[in-house]
Structure formats: structure tokens, C-alpha cells
N, C-alpha and C positions, 0 to 999 in steps of 0.2 A: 549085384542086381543085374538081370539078364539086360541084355541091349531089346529097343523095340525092331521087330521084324520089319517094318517099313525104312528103317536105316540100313543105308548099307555102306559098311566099312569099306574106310578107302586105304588102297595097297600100301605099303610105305616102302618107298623106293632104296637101292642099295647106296650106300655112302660112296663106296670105292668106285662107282658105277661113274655118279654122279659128276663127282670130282678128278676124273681120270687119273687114278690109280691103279696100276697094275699089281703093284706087290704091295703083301702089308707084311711091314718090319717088325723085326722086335725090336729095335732100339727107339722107335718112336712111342714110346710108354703114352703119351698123350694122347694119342691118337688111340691106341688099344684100350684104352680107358674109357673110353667112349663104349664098349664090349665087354662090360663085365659091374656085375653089381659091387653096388657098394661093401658085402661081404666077401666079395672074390673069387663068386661063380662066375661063370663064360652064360651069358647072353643068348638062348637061342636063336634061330635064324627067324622063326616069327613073331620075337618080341625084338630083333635089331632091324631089319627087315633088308640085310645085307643077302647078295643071291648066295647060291648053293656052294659056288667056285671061289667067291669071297670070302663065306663064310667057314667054308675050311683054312684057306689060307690066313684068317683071323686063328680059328682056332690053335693051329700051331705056331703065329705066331707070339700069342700069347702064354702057352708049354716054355718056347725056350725063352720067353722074357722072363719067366717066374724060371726059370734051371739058373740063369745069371744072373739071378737075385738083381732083375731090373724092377720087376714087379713083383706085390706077396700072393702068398697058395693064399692064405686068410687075413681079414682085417675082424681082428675083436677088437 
């Protein structure tokens, strides 16, 4: 169902931004969890609404959490 034209969407600000994080780890699984569906895709940047700089450093660090078997490629 379309949104009505008189609303207008509000931004949604970056997590990392937020809470003064510089790096996103891979060993904090919890925190990358927040980044990824519940089947085990990566979140784009305008459904997390992490910026552009965070959100690559998300991305990779969620590659070598899943290479160190910290996190899975899939959940069936």
C-alpha cells in the first residue's frame, strides 16, 4: 500500500554515527546482527539507514564474520 503524499518520511539516522563508533568489528556478532535479515542477507543502507562509510565497513564486516564461521552465509 503506497504511503500518502502529504507524509513525509523521516530520515533514519546511522547507528555507528550515533553511538560513536568508528569501526564495525567482526567479532561483535551482536551488534552485525542488527545488519542482516533474518535469512542472512546484508541490509541495505536504505532499509538500515547506516551512512555510506559505515555501511561498507558493515558490509565487510560482516564477509569475514561469515569466512570465520562467527556468523552463517544462510539460516533455513
Amino acid at each position: 500500500m503506497p504511503k500518502p503524499s502529504n507524509q513525509i518520511a523521516k530520515p533514519k539516522s546511522c547507528y555507528f554515527c550515533q553511538e560513536n563508533i568508528s569501526e564495525a568489528d567482526y567479532k561483535d556478532t551482536q551488534t552485525l546482527r542488527r545488519f542482516i535479515y533474518p535469512y542472512g542477507k546484508i541490509i541495505p543502507k536504505r532499509r538500515s539507514g547506516a551512512c555510506a562509510k559505515h555501511q561498507r565497513k558493515i558490509a565487510t564486516a560482516i564477509k569475514r564474520a561469515r569466512i570465520m564461521a562467527l556468523m552463517p552465509f544462510t539460516n533455513k
